[in-house]
N, C-alpha and C positions, 0 to 999 in steps of 0.2 A: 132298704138295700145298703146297708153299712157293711158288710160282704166285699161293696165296690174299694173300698178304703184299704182293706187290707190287700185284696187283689195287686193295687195298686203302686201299693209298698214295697211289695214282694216283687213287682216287675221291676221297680227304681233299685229295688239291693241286685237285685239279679245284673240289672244293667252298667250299677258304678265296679261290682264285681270282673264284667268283663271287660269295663273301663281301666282297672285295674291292671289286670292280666294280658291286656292287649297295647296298654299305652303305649307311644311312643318315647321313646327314650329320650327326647330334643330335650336342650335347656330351655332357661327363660321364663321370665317369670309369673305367665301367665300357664304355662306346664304345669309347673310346681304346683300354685297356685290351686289349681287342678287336681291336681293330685293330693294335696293336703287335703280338702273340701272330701274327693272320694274315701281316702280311708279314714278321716272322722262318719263318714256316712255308713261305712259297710260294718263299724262298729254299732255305730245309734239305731240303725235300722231296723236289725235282729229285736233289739231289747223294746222296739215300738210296737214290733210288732206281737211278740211274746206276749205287752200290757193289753194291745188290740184283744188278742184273741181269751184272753184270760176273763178280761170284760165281756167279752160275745157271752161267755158260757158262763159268767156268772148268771147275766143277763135273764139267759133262758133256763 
């Protein structure tokens, strides 16, 4: 079930996305903080997922 992995991924990009798009505007620097971690992740996530699926099919 390695299917489950990428499922998973794809829920986490999906979620920092609307983390994203939804955040609160507040300072402080555990916001920030927050915010820095999300948009390093809604970049890396695509390209994990991209190696994910590349390998499935090589696989099979």
């Amino acid at each position: 079930m390695a299917d489950t992995r990428i499922i998973q991924l794809a829920t986490l990009w999906f979620a920092v996305l609307i983390y994203i798009q939804t955040g609160s505007g507040g300072g402080g620097a555990v916001n920030l903080a927050v915010g820095v971690i999300a948009i390093l992740l809604a970049y890396i996530l695509p390209l994990t997922l991209v190696i994910f699926v590349t390998l499935q099919l090589v696989d099979r």
